[in-house]
C-alpha atoms as a printed R data frame, in Angstrom:
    type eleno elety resid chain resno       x       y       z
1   ATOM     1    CA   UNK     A     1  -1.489  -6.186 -34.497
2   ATOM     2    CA   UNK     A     2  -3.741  -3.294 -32.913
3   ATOM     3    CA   UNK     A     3  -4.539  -0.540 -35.487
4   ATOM     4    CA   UNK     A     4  -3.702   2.372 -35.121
5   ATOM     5    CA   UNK     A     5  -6.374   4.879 -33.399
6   ATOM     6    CA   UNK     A     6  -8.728   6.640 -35.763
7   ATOM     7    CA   UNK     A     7  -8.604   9.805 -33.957
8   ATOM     8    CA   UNK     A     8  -6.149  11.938 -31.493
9   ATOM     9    CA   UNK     A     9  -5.438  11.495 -28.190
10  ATOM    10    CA   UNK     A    10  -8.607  14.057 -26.740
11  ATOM    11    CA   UNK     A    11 -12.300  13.965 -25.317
12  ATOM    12    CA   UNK     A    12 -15.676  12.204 -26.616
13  ATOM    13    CA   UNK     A    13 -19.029  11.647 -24.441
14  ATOM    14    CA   UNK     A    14 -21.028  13.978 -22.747
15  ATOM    15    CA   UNK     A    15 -19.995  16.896 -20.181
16  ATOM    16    CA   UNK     A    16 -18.822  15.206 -17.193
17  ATOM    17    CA   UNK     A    17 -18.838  11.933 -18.394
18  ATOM    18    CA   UNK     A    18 -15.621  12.615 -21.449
19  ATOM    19    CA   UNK     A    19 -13.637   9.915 -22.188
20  ATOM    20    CA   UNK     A    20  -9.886  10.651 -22.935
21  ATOM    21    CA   UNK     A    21  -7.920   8.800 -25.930
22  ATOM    22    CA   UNK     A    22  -3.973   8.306 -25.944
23  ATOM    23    CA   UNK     A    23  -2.052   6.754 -28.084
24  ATOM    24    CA   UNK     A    24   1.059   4.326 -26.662
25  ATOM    25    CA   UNK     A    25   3.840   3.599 -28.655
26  ATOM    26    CA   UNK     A    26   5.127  -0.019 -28.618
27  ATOM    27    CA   UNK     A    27   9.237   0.359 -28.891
28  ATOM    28    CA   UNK     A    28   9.956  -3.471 -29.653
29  ATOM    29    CA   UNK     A    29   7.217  -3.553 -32.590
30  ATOM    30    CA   UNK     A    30   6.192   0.004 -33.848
31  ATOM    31    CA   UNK     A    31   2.557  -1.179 -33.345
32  ATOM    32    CA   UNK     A    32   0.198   1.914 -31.574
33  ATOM    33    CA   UNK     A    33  -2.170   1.014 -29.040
34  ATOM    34    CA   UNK     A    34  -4.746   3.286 -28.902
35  ATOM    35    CA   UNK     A    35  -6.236   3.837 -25.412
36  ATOM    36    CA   UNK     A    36  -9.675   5.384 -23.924
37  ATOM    37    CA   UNK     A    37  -9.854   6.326 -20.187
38  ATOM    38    CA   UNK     A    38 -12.138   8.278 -17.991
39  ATOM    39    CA   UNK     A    39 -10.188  11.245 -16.367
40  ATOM    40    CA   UNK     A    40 -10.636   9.958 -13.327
41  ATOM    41    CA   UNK     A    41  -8.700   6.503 -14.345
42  ATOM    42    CA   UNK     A    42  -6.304   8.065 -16.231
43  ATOM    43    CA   UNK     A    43  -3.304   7.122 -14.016
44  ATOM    44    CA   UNK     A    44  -0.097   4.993 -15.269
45  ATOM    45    CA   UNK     A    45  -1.276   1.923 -13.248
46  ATOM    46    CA   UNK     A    46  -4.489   1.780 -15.989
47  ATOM    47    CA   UNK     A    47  -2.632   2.358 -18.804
48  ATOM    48    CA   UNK     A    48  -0.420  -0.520 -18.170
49  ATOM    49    CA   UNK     A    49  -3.683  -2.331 -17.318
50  ATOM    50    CA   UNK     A    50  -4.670  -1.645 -20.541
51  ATOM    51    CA   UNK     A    51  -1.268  -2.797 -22.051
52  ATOM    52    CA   UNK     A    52  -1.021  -6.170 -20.115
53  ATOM    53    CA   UNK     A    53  -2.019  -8.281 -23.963
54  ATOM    54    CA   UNK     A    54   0.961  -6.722 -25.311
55  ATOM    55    CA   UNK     A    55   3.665  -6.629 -22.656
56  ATOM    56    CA   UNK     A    56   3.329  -8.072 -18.564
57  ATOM    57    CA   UNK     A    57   2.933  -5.081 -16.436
58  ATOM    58    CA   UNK     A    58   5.637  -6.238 -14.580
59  ATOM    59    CA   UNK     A    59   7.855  -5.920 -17.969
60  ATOM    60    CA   UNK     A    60   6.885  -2.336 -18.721
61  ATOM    61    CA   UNK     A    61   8.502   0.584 -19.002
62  ATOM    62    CA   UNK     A    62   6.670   3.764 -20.045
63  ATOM    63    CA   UNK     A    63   8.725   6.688 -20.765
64  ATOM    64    CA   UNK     A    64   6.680  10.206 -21.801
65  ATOM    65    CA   UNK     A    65   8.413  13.100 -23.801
66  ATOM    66    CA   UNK     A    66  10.236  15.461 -24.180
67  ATOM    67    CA   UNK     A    67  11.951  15.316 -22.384
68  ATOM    68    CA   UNK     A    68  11.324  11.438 -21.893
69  ATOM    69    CA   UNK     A    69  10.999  10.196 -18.162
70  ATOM    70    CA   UNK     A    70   8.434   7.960 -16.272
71  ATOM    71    CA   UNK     A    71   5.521   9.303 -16.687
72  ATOM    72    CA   UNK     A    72   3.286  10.450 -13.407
73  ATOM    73    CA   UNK     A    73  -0.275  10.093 -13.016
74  ATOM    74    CA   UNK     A    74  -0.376  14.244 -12.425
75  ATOM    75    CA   UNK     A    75   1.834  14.850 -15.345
76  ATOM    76    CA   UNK     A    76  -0.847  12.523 -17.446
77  ATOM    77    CA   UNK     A    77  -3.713  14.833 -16.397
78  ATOM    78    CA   UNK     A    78  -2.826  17.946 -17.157
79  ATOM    79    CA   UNK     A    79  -4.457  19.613 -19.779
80  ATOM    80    CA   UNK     A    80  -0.840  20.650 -21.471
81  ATOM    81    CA   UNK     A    81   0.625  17.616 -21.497
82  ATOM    82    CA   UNK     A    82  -2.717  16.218 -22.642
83  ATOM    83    CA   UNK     A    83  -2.995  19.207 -25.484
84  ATOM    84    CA   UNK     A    84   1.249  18.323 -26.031
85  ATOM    85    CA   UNK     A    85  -0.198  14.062 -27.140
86  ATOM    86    CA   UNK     A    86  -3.163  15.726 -29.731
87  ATOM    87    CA   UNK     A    87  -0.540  17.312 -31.231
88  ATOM    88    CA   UNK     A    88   1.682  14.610 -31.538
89  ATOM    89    CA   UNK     A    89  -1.211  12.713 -32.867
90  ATOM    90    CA   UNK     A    90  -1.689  14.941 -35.713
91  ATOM    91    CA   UNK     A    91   2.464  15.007 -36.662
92  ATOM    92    CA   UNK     A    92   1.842  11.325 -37.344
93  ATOM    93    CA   UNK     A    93  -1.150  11.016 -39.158
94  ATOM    94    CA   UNK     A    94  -0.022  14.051 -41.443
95  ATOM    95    CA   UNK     A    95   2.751  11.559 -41.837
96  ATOM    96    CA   UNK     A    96   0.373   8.803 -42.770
97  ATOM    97    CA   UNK     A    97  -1.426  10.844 -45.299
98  ATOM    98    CA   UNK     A    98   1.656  12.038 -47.038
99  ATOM    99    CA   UNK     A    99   2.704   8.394 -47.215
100 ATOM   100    CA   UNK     A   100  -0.256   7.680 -48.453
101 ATOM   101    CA   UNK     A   101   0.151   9.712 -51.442
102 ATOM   102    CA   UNK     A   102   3.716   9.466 -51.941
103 ATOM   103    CA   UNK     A   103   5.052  12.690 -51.071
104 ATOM   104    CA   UNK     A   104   6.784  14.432 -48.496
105 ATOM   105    CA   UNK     A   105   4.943  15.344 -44.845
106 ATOM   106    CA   UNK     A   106   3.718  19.017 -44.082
107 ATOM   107    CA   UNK     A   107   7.266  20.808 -43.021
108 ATOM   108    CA   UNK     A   108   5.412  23.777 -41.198
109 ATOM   109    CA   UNK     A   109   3.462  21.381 -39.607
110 ATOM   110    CA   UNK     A   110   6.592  19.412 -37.909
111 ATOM   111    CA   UNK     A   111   6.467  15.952 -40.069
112 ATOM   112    CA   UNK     A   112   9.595  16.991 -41.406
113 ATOM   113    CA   UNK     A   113   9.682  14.313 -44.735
114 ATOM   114    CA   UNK     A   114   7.618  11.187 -45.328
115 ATOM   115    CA   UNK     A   115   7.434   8.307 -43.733
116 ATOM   116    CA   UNK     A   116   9.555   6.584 -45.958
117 ATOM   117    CA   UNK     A   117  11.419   9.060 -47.696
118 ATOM   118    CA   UNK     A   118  15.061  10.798 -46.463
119 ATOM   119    CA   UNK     A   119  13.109  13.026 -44.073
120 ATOM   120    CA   UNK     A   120  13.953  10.576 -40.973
121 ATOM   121    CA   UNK     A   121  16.422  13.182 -39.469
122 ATOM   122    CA   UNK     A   122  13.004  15.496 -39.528
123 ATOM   123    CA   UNK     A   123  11.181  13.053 -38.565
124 ATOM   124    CA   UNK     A   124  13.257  12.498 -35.338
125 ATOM   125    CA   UNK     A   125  13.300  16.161 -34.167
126 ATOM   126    CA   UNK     A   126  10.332  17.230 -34.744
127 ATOM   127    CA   UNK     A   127   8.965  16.730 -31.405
128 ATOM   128    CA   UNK     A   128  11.545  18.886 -30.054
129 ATOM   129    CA   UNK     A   129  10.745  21.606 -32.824
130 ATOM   130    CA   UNK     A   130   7.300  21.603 -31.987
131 ATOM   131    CA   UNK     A   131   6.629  20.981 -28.716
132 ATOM   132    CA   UNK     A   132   4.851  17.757 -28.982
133 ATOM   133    CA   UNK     A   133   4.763  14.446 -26.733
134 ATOM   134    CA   UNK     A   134   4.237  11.079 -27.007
135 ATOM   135    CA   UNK     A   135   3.878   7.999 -25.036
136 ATOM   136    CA   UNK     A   136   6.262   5.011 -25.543
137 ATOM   137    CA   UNK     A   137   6.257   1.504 -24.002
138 ATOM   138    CA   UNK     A   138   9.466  -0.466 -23.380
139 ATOM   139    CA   UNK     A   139   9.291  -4.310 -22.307
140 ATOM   140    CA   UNK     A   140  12.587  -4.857 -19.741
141 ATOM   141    CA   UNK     A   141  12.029  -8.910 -21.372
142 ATOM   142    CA   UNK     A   142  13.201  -7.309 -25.054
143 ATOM   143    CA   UNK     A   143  15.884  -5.210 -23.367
144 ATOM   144    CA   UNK     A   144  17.958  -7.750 -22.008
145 ATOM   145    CA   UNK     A   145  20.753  -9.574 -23.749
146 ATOM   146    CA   UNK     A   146  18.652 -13.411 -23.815
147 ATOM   147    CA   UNK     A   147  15.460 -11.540 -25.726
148 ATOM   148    CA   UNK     A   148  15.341 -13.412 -28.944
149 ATOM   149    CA   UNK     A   149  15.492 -11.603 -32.160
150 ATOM   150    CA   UNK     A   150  12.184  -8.970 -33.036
151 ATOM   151    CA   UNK     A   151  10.155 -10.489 -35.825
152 ATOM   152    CA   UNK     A   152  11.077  -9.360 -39.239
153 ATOM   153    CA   UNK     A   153   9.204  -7.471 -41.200
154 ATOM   154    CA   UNK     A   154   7.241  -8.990 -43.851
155 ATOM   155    CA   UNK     A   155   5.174  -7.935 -46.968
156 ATOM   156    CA   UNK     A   156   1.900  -9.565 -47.440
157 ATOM   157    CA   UNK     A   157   1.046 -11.631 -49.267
158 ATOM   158    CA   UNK     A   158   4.061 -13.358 -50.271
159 ATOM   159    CA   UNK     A   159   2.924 -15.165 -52.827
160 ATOM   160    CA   UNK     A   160   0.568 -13.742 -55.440
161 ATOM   161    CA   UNK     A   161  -2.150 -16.880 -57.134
162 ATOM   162    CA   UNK     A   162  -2.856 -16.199 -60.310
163 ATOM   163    CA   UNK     A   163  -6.189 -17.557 -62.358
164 ATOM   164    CA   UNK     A   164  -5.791 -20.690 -64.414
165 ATOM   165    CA   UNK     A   165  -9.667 -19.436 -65.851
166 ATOM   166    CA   UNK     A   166 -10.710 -16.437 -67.480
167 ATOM   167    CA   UNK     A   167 -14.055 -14.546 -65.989
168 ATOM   168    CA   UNK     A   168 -17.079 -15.204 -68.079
169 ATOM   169    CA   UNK     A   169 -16.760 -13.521 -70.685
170 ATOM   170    CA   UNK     A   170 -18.246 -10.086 -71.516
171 ATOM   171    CA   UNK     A   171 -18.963 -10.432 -75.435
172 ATOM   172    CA   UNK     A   172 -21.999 -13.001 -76.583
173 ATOM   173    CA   UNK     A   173 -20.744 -14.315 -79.968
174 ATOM   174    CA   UNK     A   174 -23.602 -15.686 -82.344
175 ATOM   175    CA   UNK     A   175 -23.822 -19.334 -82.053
176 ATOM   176    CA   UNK     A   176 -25.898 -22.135 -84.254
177 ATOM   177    CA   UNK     A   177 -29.153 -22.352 -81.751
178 ATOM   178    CA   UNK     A   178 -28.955 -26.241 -82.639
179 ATOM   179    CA   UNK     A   179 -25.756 -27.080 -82.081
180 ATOM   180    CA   UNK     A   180 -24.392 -24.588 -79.708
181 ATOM   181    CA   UNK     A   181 -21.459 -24.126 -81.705
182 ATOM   182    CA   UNK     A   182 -20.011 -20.866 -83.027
183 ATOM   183    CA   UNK     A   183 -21.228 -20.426 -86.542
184 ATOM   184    CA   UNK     A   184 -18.420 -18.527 -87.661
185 ATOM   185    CA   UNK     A   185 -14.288 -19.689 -88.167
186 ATOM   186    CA   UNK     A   186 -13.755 -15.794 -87.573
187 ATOM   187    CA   UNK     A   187 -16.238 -16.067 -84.374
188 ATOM   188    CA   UNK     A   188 -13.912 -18.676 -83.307
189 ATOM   189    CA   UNK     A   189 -11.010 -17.393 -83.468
190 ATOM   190    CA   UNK     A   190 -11.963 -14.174 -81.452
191 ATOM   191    CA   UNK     A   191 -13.050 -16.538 -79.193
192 ATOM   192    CA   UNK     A   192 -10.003 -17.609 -78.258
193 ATOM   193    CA   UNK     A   193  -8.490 -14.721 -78.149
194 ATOM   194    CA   UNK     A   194 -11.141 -12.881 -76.211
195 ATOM   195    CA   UNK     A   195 -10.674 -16.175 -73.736
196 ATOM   196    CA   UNK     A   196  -6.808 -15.335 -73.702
197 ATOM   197    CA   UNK     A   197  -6.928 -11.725 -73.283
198 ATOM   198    CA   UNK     A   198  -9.606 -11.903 -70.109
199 ATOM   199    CA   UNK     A   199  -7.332 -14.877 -68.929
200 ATOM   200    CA   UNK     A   200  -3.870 -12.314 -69.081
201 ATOM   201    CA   UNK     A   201  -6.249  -9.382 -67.478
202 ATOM   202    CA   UNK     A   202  -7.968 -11.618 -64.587
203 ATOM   203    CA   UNK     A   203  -4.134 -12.021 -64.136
204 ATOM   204    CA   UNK     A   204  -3.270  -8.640 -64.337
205 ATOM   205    CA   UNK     A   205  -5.605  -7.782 -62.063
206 ATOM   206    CA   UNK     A   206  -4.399 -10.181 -59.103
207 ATOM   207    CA   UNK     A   207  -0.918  -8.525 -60.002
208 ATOM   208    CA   UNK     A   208  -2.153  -5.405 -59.032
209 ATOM   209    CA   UNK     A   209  -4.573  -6.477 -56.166
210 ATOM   210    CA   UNK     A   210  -1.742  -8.167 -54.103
211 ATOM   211    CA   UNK     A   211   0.796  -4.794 -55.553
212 ATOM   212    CA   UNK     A   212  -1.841  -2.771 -53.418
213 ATOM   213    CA   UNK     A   213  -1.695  -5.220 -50.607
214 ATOM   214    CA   UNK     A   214   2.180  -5.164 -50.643
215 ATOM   215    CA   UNK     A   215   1.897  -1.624 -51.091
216 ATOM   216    CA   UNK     A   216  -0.176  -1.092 -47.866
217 ATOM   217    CA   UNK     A   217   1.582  -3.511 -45.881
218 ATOM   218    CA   UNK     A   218   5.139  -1.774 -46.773
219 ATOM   219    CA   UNK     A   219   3.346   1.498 -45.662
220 ATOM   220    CA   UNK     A   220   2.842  -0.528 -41.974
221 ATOM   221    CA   UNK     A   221   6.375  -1.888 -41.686
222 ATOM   222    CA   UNK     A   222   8.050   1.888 -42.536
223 ATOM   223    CA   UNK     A   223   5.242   3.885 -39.799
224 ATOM   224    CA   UNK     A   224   6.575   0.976 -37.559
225 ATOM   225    CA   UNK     A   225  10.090   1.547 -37.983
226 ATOM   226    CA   UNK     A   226   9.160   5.244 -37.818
227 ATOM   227    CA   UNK     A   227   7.927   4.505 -33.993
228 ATOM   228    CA   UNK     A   228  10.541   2.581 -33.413
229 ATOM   229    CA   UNK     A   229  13.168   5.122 -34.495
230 ATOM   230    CA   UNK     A   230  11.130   7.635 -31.727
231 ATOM   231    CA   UNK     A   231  11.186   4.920 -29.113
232 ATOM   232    CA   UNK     A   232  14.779   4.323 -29.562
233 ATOM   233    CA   UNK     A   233  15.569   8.163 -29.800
234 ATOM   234    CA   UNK     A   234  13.280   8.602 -26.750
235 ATOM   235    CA   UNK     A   235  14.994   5.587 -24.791
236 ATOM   236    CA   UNK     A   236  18.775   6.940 -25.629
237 ATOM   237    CA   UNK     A   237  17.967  11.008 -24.798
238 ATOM   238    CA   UNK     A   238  16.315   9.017 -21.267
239 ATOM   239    CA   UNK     A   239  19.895   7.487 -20.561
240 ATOM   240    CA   UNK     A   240  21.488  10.687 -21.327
241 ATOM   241    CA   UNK     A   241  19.907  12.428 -19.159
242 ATOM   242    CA   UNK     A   242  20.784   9.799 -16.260
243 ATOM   243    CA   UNK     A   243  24.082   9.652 -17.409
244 ATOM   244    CA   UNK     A   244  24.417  13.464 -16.927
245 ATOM   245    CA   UNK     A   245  22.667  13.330 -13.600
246 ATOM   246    CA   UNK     A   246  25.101  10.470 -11.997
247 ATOM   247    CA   UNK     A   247  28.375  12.309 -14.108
248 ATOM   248    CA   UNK     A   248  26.842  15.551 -12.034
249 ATOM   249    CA   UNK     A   249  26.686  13.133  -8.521
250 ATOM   250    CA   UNK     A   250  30.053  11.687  -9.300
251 ATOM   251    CA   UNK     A   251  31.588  15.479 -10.103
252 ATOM   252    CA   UNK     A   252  29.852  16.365  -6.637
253 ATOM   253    CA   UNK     A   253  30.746  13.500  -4.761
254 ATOM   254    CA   UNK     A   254  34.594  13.155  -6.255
255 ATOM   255    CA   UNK     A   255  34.667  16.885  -4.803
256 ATOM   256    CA   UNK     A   256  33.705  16.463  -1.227
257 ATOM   257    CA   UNK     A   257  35.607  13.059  -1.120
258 ATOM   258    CA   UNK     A   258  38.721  15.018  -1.815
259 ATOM   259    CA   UNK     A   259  38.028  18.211   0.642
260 ATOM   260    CA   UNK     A   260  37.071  15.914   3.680
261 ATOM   261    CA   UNK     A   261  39.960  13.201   2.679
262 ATOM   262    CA   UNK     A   262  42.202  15.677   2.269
263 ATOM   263    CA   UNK     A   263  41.249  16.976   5.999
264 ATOM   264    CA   UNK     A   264  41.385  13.660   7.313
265 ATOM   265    CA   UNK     A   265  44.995  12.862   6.031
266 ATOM   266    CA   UNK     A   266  45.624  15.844   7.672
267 ATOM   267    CA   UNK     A   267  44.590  15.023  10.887
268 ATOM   268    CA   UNK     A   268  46.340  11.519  10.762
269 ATOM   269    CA   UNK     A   269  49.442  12.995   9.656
270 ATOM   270    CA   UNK     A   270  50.135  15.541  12.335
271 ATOM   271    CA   UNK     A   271  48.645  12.944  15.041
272 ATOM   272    CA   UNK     A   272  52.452  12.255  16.193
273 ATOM   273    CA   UNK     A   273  53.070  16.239  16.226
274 ATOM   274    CA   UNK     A   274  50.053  16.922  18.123
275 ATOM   275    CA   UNK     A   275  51.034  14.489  20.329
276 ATOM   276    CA   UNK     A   276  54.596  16.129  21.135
277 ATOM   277    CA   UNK     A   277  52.680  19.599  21.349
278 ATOM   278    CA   UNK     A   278  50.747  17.925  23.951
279 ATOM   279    CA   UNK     A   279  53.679  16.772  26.384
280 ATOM   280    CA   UNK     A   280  55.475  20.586  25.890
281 ATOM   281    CA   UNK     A   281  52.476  21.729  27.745
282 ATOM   282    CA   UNK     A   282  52.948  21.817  31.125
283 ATOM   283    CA   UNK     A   283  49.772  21.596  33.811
284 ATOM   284    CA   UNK     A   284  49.178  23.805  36.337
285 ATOM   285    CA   UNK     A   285  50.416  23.351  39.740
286 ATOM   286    CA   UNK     A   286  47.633  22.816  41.359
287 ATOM   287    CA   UNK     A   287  46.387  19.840  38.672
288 ATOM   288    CA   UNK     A   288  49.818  18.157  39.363
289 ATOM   289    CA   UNK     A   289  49.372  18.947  43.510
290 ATOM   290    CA   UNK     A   290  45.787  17.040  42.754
291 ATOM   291    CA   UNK     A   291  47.235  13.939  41.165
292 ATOM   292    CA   UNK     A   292  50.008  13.203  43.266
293 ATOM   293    CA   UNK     A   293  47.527  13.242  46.078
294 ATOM   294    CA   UNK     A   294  46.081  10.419  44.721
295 ATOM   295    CA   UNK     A   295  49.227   8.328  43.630
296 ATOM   296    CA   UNK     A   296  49.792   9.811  39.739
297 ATOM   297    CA   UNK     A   297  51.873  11.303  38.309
298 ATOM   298    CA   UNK     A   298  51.210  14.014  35.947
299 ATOM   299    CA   UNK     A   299  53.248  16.669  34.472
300 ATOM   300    CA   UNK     A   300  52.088  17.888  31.433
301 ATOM   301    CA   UNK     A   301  48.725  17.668  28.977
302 ATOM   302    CA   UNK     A   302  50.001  14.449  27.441
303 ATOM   303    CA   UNK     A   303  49.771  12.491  30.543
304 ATOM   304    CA   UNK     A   304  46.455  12.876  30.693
305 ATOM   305    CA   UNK     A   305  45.960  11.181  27.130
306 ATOM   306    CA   UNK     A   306  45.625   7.327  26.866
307 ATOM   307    CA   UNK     A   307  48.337   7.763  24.291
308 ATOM   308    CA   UNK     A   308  49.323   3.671  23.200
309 ATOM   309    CA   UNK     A   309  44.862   3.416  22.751
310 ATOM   310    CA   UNK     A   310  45.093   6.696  20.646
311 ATOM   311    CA   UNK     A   311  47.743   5.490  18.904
312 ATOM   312    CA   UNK     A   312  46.204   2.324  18.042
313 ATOM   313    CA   UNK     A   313  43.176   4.078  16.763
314 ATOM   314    CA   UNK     A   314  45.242   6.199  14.864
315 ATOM   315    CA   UNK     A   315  46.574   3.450  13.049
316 ATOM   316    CA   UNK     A   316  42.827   1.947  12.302
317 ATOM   317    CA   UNK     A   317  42.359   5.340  10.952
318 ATOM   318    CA   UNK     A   318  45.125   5.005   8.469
319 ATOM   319    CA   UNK     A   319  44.526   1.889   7.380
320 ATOM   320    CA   UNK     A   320  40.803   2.523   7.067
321 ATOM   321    CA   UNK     A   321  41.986   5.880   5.031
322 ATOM   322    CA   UNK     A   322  44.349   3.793   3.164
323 ATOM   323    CA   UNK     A   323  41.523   1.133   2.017
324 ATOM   324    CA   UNK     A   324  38.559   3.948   1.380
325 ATOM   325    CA   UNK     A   325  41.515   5.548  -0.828
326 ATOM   326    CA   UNK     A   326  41.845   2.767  -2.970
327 ATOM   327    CA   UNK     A   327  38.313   2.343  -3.229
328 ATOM   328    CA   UNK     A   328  37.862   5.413  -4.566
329 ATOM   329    CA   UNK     A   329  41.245   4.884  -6.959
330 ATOM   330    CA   UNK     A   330  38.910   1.847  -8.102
331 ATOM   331    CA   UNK     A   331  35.948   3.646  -8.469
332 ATOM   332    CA   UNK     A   332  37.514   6.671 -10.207
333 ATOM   333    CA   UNK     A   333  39.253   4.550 -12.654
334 ATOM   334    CA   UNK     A   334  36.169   2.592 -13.976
């Protein structure tokens, strides 16, 4: 498990030679993955370079946000998107800290409640409140149907060992220098009660030592479930917005389909009429002087039509018409 980054995504080094830190979000674990790149290699190929231990490059998907897309290697540079991250960064350790202390995050500041208190609906929206992004990464292996199970989350340690023997004790009760032995029966007997009380603290202390541990490790498991919750927000507002972008093509395309379809049953429809129009126009003399001469005959505008091939295509036409009709029927009704 990588920890998470001990500073914000920004700049360390010398001028010219900076270093910039992001943070990526693992969606399938919650775990952050802190990352340091020269400006220069700053581009999404590196970063999922970077992320290779985690998830095969081939596997990822990074989405940035909001509004959460593939990122681009210009969008990464830029100094706003990069001053968007910081404060992102800062929303979640604010988050951390009021975790930390049991208590709700910083609601000016955009935590909107505490880790793992009922502010989860702030937590979710606070990116859009405040205007900052973060950087999420998405394995295609955990997306699809065969991906086993995630791991679940478990509290360390699970089992707490206790002392069977006291710490030396603390209190140096008089003893006979030649035997060793305690010289008094009240000296004994606070003996063995001193021996029993250390014994119940020693154990009282591992109580508490592994309550701390537990304690810190439930901390982990709810900021991971926080990331998760973003990831899965992020991934969901990311379909939406290709949903509305093909229900947008589909509006545009289902509106030229009809207009031109419409035109085309048109045109098949009158093909007969057109046809009859054709032979009530009669040539002029001189065209039907011109093909007798050379053994045709020729009277009006339809003889001069190939009328049983036009037909023929005509009726390709319909049935072609017909058949990209009920595709669309299909296609309309899915």
């Amino acid at each position: 498990m990588a920890p998470p980054p001990s500073s914000s995504a920004g700049a360390t080094g010398g001028a010219g030679q900076s270093s910039i830190r992001i943070r990526v979000l693992a969606a399938s674990t919650g775990v952050t993955y802190p990352i340091s790149l020269h400006p220069n290699e700053l581009t999404v190929a590196n970063i999922k370079r970077h992320l290779a231990g985690a998830v095969p490059p081939q596997d990822q998907i990074l989405l940035f946000g909001p509004p959460y897309k593939v990122p681009r290697d210009s969008t990464l540079r830029s100094e706003e998107v990069l001053t968007a991250l910081r404060l992102g960064d800062r929303e979640d350790e604010r988050l951390v800290v009021a975790a930390e202390h049991g208590g709700e995050g910083d609601s000016d500041g955009g935590g909107g409640g505490g880790v793992g208190g009922g502010g989860t609906a702030g937590l979710l929206g606070a990116a859009e409140r405040t205007g900052s992004k973060r950087l999420f990464l998405f394995s295609k292996r955990a997306l699809s149907d065969s991906s086993p199970d995630p791991p679940p989350c478990r509290l360390t340690p699970s089992e707490i060992l206790l002392p069977s023997v006291p710490d030396p004790s603390p209190v140096a009760f008089p003893r006979d220098p030649a035997t060793g032995a305690l010289s008094s029966p009240l000296h004994q007997a606070l003996e063995v009660y001193e021996r029993r009380f250390m014994l119940d603290l020693c154990r009282g202390r591992a109580y508490a030592d592994g309550a701390d541990l537990r304690l810190a490790s439930c901390r982990t498991c709810a900021g991971e479930t926080a990331v998760m919750a973003r990831a899965l927000r992020a991934a969901v507002s990311n379909l939406s917005d290709h949903r509305n972008g093909a229900a947008r093509t589909r509006t545009e395309f289902a509106a030229t389909f009809g207009r031109r379809s419409g035109g085309h049953g048109e045109l098949l429809r009158k093909f007969e009429g057109c046809l009859g129009a054709l032979e009530g126009m009669a040539l002029h003399p001189a065209l039907v002087a011109i093909a007798r001469r050379s053994g045709r005959v020729m009277e009006t505008l339809l003889d001069t039509v190939p009328v049983e091939r036009e037909r023929a295509w005509a009726e390709q036409c319909r049935t072609a018409h017909a058949r990209l009709q009920t595709l669309y029927g299909d296609l309309d009704g899915a």
